[in-house]
Structure formats: structure tokens, C-alpha cells
C-alpha positions in Angstrom: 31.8 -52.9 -1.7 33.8 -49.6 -1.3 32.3 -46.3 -1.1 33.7 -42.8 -2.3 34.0 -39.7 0.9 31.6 -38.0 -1.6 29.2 -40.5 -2.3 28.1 -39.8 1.4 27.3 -36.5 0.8 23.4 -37.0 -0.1 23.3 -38.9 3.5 25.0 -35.7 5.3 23.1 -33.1 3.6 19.4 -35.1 4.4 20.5 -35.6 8.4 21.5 -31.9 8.2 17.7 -30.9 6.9 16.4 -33.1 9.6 18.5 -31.4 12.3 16.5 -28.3 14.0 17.9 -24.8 14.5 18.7 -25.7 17.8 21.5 -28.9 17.1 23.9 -28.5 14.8 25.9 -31.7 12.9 28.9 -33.3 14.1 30.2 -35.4 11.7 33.2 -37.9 11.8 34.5 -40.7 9.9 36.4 -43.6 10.8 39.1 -45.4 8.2 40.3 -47.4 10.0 36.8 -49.9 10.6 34.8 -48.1 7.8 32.2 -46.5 9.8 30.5 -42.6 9.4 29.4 -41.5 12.9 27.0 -38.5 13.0 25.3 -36.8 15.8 23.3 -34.2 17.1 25.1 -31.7 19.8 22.8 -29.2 21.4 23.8 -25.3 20.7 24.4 -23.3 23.9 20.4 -21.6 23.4 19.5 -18.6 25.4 17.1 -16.1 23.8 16.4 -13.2 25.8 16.0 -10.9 23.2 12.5 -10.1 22.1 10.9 -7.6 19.3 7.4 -6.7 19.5 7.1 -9.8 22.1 8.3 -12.3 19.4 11.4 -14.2 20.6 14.3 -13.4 18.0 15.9 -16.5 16.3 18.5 -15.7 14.2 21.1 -13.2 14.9 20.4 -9.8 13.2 21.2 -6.1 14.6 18.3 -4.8 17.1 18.3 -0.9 17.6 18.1 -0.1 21.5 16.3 2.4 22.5 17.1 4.4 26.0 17.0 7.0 28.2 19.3 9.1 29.9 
């Protein structure tokens, strides 16, 4: 039985919605013995920045306030 690169697709995409916002999708495939290898790798994660006390997810512009 032979399977098409894009028949895979529908298995990428549904490992990719069960991946967090913290992992993102490494995906390779081998020819040579037939095999798809995905895997979670952890983002570098650091959130410092905070608005009104709520820890900022995504990346968006923040104005800055200071004083001289």
C-alpha cells in the first residue's frame, strides 16, 4: 500500500491542533524506510511582559509609559 505526501496532510494538520502555544511542530519524512516522524520542540518561553497584571501571549505592540 503506497501513500501520497498529501494524503498525510489531515494527520499533520490534527497533531498541529493538539500542539499548545508553547511547542511548535517539527515534521520530517523519511523515503528511504517509509516513515513520517513528528515531534514536539519546546519554544524558547519567557513572558515578562504584563498588561493590567495579565501575562501577554501573543506578540502585539505595548505603549510604554515613562518618566523623565
Amino acid at each position: 500500500m503506497s501513500t501520497k505526501l498529501n494524503e498525510l496532510d489531515g494527520v499533520i494538520l490534527d497533531f498541529e491542533k493538539n500542539t499548545d502555544h508553547k511547542h511548535e511542530i517539527d515534521v520530517s519524512v523519511d523515503i528511504q524506510n517509509a516513515t513520517l516522524h513528528m515531534k514536539r520542540v519546546k519554544k524558547p518561553y519567557i513572558s515578562l511582559a504584563t498588561v493590567d497584571g495579565k501575562t501577554i501571549r501573543k506578540i502585539k505592540e505595548i505603549d510604554v509609559k515613562y518618566k523623565k
